[in-house]
C-alpha positions as CSV (number, residue, x, y, z in Angstrom):
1,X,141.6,-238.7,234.1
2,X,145.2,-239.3,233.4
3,X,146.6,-238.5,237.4
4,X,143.7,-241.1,238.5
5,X,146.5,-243.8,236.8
6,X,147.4,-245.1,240.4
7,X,144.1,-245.2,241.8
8,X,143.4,-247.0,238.6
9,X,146.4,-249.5,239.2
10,X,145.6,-250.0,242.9
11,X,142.2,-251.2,241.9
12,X,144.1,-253.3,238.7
13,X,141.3,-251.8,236.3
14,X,144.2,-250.3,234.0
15,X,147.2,-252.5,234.9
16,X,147.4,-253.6,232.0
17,X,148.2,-250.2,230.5
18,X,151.2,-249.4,232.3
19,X,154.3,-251.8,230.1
20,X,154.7,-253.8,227.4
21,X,156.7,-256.1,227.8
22,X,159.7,-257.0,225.8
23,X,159.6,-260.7,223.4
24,X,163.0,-260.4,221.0
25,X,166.0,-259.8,222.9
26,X,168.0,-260.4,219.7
27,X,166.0,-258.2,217.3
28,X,168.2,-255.8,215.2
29,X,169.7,-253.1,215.6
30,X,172.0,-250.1,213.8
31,X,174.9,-248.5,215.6
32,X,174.3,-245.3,217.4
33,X,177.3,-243.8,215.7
34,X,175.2,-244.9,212.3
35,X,171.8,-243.8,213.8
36,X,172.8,-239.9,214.3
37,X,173.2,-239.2,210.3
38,X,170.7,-241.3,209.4
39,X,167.8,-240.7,211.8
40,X,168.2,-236.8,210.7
41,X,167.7,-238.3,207.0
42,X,165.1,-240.7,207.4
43,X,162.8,-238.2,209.9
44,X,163.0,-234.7,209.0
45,X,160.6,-231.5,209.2
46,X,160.4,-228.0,207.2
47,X,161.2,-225.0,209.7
48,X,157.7,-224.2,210.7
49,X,156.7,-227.3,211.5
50,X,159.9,-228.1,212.8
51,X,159.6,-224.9,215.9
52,X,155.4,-226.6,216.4
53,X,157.5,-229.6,217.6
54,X,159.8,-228.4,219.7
55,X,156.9,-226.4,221.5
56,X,154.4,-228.7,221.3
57,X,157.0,-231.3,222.8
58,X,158.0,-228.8,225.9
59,X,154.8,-228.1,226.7
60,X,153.9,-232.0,227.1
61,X,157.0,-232.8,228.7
62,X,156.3,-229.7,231.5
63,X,152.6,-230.6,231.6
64,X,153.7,-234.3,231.8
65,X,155.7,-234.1,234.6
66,X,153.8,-231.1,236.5
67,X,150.9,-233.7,236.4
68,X,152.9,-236.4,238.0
69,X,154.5,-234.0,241.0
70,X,151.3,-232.4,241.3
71,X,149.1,-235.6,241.8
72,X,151.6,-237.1,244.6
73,X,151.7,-233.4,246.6
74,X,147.3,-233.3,246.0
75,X,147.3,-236.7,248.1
76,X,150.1,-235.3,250.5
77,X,147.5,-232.6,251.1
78,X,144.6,-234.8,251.2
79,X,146.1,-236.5,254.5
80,X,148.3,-233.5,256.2
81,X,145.0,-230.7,255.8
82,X,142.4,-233.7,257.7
83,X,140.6,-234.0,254.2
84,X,141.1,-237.6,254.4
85,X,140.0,-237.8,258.1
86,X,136.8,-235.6,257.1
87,X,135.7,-237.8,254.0
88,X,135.9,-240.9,256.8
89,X,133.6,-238.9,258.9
90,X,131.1,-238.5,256.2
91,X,131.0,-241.7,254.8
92,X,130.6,-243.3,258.1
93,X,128.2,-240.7,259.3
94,X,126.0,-241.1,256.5
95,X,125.6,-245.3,256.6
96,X,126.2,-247.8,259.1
97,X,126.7,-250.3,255.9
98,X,130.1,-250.6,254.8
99,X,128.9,-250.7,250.9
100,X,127.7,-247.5,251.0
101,X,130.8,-246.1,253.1
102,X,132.9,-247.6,250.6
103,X,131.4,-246.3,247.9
104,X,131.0,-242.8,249.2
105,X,134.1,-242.7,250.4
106,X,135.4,-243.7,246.9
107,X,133.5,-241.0,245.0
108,X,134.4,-237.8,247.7
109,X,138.1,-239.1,246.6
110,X,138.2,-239.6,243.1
111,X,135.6,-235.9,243.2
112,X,138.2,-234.1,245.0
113,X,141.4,-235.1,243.1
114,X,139.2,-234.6,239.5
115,X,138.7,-231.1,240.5
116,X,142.4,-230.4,241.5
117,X,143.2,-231.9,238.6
118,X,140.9,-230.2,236.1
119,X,142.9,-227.4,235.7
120,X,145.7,-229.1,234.1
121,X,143.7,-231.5,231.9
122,X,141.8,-228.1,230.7
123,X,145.5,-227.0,229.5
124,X,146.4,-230.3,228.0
125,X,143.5,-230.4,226.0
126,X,143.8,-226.4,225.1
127,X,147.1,-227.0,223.6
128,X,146.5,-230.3,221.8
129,X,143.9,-228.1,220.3
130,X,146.0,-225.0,219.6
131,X,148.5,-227.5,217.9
132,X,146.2,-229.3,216.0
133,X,146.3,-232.9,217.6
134,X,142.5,-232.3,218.8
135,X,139.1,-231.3,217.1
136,X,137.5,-232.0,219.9
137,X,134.5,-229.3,221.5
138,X,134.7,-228.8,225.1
139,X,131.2,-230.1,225.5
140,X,132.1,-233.5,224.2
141,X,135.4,-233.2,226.1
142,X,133.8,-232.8,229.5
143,X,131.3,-235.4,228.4
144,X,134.3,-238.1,228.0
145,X,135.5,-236.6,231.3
146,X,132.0,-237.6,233.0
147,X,132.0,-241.1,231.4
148,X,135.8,-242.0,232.9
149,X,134.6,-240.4,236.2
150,X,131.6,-243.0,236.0
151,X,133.8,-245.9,235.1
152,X,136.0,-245.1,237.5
153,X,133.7,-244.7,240.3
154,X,131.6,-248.0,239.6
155,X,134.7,-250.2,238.9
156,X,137.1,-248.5,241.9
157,X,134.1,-248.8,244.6
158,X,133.7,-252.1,244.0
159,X,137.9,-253.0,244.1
160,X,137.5,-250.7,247.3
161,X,135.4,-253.1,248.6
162,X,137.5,-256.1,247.7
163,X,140.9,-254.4,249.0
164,X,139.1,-253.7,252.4
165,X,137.7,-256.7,252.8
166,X,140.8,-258.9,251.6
167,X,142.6,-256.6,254.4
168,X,140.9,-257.6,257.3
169,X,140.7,-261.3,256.3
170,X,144.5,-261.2,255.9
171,X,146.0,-257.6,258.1
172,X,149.8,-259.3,256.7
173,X,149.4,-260.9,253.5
174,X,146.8,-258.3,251.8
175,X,149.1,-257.1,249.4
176,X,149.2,-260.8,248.1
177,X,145.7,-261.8,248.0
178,X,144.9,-258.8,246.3
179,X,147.4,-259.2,243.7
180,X,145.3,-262.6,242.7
181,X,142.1,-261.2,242.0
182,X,143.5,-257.4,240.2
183,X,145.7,-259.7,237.6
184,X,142.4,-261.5,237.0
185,X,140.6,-257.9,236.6
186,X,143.4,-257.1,233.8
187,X,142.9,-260.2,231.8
188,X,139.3,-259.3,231.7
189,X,139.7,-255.5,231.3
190,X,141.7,-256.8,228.3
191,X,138.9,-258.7,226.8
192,X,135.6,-256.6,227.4
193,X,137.6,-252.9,226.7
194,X,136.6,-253.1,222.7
195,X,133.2,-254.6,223.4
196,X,131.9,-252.4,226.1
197,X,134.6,-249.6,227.2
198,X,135.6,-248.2,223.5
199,X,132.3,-247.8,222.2
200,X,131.3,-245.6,224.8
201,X,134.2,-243.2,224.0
202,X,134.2,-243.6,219.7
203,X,131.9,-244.9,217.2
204,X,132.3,-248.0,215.6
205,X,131.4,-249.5,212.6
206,X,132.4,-252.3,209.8
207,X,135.3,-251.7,208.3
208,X,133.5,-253.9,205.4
209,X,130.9,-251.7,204.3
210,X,133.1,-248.7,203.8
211,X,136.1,-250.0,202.4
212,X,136.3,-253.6,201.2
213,X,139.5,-253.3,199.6
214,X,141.5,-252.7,202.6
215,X,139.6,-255.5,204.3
216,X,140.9,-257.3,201.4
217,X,144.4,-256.0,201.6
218,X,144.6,-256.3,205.5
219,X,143.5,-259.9,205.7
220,X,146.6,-260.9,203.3
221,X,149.1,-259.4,206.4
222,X,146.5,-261.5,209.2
223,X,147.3,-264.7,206.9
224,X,150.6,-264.1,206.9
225,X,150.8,-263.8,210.3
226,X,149.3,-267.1,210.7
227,X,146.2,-265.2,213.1
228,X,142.4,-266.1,212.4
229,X,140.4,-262.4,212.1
230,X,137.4,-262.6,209.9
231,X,136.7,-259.5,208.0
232,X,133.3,-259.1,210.4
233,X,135.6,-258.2,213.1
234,X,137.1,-255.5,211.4
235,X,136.3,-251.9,211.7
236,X,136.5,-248.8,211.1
237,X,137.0,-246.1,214.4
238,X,135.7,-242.3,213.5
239,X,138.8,-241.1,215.5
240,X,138.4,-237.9,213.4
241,X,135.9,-236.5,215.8
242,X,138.0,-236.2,218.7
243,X,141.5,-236.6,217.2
244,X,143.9,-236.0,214.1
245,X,146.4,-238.4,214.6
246,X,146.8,-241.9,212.9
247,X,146.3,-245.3,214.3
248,X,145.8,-249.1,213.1
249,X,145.4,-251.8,215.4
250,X,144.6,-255.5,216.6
251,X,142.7,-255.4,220.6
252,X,140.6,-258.2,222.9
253,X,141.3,-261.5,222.8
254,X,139.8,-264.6,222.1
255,X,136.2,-263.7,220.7
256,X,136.6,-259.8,221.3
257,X,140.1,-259.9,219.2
258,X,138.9,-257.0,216.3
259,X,141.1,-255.3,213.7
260,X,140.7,-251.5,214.2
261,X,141.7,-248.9,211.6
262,X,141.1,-244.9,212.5
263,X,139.0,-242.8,210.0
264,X,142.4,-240.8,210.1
265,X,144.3,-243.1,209.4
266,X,142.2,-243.5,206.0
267,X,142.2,-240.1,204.7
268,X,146.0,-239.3,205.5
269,X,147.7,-242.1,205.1
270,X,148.2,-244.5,201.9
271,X,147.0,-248.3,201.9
272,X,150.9,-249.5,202.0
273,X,151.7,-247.4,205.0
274,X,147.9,-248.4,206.5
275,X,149.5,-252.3,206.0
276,X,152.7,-251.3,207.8
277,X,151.2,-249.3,210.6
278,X,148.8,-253.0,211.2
279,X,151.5,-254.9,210.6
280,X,153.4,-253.9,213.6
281,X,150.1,-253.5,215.6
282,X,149.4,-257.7,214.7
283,X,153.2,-258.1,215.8
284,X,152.5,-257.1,219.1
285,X,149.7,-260.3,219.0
286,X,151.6,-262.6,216.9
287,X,155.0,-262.4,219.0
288,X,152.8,-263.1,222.5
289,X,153.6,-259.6,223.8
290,X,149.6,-260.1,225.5
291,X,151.0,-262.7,227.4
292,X,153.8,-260.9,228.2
293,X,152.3,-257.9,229.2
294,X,150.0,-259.3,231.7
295,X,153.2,-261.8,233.0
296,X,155.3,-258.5,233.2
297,X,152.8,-256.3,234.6
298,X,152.0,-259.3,237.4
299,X,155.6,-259.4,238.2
300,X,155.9,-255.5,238.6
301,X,152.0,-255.3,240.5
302,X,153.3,-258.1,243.0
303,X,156.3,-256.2,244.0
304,X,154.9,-252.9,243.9
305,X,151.9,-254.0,246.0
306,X,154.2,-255.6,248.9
307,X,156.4,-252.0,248.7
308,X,152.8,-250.2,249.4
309,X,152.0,-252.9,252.2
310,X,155.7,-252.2,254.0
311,X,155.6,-248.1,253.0
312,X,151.5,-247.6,254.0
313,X,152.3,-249.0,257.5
314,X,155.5,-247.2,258.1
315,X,153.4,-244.4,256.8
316,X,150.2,-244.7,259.2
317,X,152.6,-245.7,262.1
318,X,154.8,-242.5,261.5
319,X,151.9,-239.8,260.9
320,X,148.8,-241.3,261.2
321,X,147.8,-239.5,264.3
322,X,148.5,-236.2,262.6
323,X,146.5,-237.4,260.0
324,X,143.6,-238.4,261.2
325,X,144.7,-242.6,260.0
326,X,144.6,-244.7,262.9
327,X,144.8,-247.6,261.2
328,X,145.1,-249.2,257.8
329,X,141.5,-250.9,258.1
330,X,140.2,-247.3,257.9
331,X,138.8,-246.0,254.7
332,X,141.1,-242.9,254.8
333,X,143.9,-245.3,254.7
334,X,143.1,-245.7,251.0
335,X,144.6,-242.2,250.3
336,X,147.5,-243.5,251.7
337,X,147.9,-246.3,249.7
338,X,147.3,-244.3,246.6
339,X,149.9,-241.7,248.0
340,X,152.6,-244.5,248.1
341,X,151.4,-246.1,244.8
342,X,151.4,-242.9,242.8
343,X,155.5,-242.3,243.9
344,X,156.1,-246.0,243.1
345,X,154.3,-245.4,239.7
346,X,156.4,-242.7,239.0
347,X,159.5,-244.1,239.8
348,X,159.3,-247.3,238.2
349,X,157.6,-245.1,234.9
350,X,161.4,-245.9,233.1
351,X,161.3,-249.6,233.9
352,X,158.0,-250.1,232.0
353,X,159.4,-247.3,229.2
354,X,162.4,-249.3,228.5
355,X,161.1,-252.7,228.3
356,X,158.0,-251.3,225.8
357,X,160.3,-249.6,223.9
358,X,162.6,-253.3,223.3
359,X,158.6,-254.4,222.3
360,X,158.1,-251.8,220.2
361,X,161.7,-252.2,218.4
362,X,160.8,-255.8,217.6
363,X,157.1,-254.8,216.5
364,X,158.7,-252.8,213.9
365,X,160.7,-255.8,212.9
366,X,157.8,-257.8,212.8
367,X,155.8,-255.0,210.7
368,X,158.1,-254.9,208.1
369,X,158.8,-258.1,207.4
370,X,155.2,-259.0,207.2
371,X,154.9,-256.8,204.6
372,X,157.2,-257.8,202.8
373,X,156.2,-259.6,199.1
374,X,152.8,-257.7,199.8
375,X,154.1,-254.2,199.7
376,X,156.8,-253.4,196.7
377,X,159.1,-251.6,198.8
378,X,158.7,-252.5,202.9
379,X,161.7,-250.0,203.6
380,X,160.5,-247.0,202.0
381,X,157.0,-248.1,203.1
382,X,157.6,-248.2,206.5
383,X,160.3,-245.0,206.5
384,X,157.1,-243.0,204.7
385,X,154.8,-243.9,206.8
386,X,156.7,-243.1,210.3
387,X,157.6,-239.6,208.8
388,X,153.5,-239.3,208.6
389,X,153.2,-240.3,211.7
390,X,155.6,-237.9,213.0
391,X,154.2,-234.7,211.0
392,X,151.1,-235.5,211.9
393,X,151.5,-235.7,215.8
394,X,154.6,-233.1,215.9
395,X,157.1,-235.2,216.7
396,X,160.2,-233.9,217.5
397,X,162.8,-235.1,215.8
398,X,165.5,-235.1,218.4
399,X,163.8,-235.3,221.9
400,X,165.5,-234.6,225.1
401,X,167.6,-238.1,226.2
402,X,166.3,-238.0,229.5
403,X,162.9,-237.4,228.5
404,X,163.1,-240.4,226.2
405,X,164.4,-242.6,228.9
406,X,162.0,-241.7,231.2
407,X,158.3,-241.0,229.3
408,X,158.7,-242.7,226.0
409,X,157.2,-246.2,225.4
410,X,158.6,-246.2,222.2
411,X,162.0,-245.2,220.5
412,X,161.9,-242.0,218.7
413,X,160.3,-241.7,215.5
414,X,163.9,-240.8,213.9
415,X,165.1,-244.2,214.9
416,X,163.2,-246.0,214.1
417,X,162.7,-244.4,210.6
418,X,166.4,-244.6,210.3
419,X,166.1,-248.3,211.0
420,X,163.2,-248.8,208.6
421,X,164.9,-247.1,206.1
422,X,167.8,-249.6,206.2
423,X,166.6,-252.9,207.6
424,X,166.3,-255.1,204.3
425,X,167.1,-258.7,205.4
426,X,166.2,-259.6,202.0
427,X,169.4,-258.8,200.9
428,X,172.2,-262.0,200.3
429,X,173.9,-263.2,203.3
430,X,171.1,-262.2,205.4
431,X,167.8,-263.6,206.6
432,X,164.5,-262.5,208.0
433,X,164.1,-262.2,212.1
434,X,160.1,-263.8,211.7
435,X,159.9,-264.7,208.2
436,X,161.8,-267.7,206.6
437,X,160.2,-266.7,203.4
């Protein structure tokens, strides 16, 4: 369901997803001159694994960016072959109410671009598969594939509604009004996801019952951070089902704020590098990069949203006719709006990349110095533990710069291992970024 991202955006269900925003400006930093030798030190794979990276890495990047062209020219086809015109006809032919059009219309769309789409999310998850980041059967693969399709369907017919209906209260100022209501929808997408929307995709259960000392461990780095999680809203995620990689995290907020730590993460990793790997997670909540998120993602929504308004009606005025779009009150208009929001989504995909990966850099920060006192050795902690995660998900260990700039949301795994290895504030003459003791 990844190419339904825009429709997902338009309708502000996964807004939220898109950037993280950026808190410490000032956080540190290693030379690039010192970062070359020492990234090739810090991260570093044996030949055979070394040659599954590179692959593995080309064949995401192609896929990656073969998804992205190829979900823009589907819409472009939608409209110029009359499919958009013909779905109108249907909806409206089958109902005189305008729920039912709506939501008709909204399930022959997101139908049509999931089968175009198929064929490429059928490679991505043969190769994941082939390179050992997925354990996952095809039957349960195509049964999470039915459950976003659902999700999708139920929450985008009903922001269908609401676009439609906020566009012919307001023809001009649309794009605004909307804007109120989709933030709102991320700030509670943010909060129900781990209660309702995980558990339908992984199975859950206290992290308590099956592993009390690392409930123990993990709420000495939640008291250092100075963040209230009780040890019954900790658990443990059977990621090992689906997936092989690692993962230990804080999600929700307010009473749905839970600590989660992957199966995977368990069995691969050691209890140190489990407290590292949280401890960055908790920075993220600790340094208000929620906040920031959903004040960066309004910023980039508002603009984006006016860009669609001016580009959808230079759009419908220039080709309309030819499309079958007389106007933008029509329900095949929404194609174009998704058209015009999938090119801005792609374009602006480096904005959101750099600014998480300034997050990220200071969530590393964070990470290690919260460990710090807890763990014997952060720097060789936290250096360990990003070479695991980079075996374990084929990282390659010197990407492509323009691929970085563009795709990642975090800096390489060789940075910031390089930085891990040698960020010791500890040290006289120096002092903590977070941490005054």
């Amino acid at each position: 369901m990844k190419r339904l991202r825009p429709i997902l955006l338009l309708l502000a269900v996964l807004a939220a997803s898109f950037a993280k925003p950026a808190h410490a400006q000032n956080a540190p930093t290693v030379r690039a001159s010192q970062q070359t030798s020492q990234s090739a030190a810090a991260y570093s794979l044996p030949p055979d694994k070394l040659k599954q990276a590179i692959d593995y890495s080309r064949v995401r990047v192609v896929l990656g960016f073969a998804e992205s062209g190829w979900g823009i020219l589907q819409l472009v086809l939608i409209l110029a072959l009359g499919i958009a015109a013909w779905m109108e006809r249907v909806a409206v032919g089958a109902s005189g109410n305008r729920w039912a059009q709506g939501f008709l219309f909204t399930f022959l769309l997101l139908l049509i671009i999931t089968i175009l789409t198929l064929p490429l999310d059928m490679i991505g998850h043969h190769e994941a598969v082939a390179y050992g980041q997925s354990v996952q059967g095809w039957g349960s693969w195509f049964g999470d594939q039915a459950k976003s399709f659902g999700l999708t369907f139920v929450l985008g017919g009903l922001f269908v509604m609401l676009l439609f209906w906020v566009m012919r209260k307001s023809p001009r100022r649309w794009w605004f009004w909307f804007w109120i209501p989709a933030i709102a929808a991320v700030i509670f997408g943010v909060f129900i996801s781990p209660v309702l929307i995980d558990p339908l995709f992984y199975k859950f259960q206290p992290l308590e019952k099956t592993d009390p000392t690392l409930v123990a461990q993990l709420e000495q780095v939640v008291q250092r951070g100075g963040i209230s999680i009780p040890p019954d809203h900790m658990f443990l995620m059977q990621a090992s089902a689906k997936v092989t990689g690692l993962n230990a995290y804080v999600t929700g907020i307010g009473p749905s704020k839970r600590v989660v730590v992957w199966d995977t993460t368990i069995q691969k990793a050691t209890p140190n590098e489990i407290l590292f790997i949280f401890g960055h997670e908790m920075g993220h909540y600790v340094l208000g990069h929620i906040r920031a998120t959903i004040e960066f993602s309004a910023a980039l929504l508002l603009i984006e949203f006016y860009l669609m308004y001016l580009a959808t009606g230079w759009l419908i005025r220039r080709y309309g006719p030819a499309w079958g779009v007389p106007s933008q009150h029509d329900w095949s208009a929404l194609v174009v709006l998704v058209l015009v929001l999938s090119i801005l989504s792609f374009v602006s995909e480096p904005i959101f990349n750099s600014y998480s990966r300034i997050q990220e850099h200071a969530a590393d920060v964070y990470g290690q110095e919260a460990i710090h006192g807890i763990v014997a050795d952060p720097q060789t902690t936290a250096q360990q533990a990003f070479q695991l995660l980079g075996e374990t998900s084929l990282v390659n260990p010197s990407p492509n710069r323009f691929v970085e700039f563009w795709t990642f949301s975090h800096p390489s795994i060789s940075e910031r291992a390089a930085f891990a290895a040698t960020y010791n504030p500890w040290l006289p003459g120096h002092h903590p970024k977070y941490f005054q003791h």
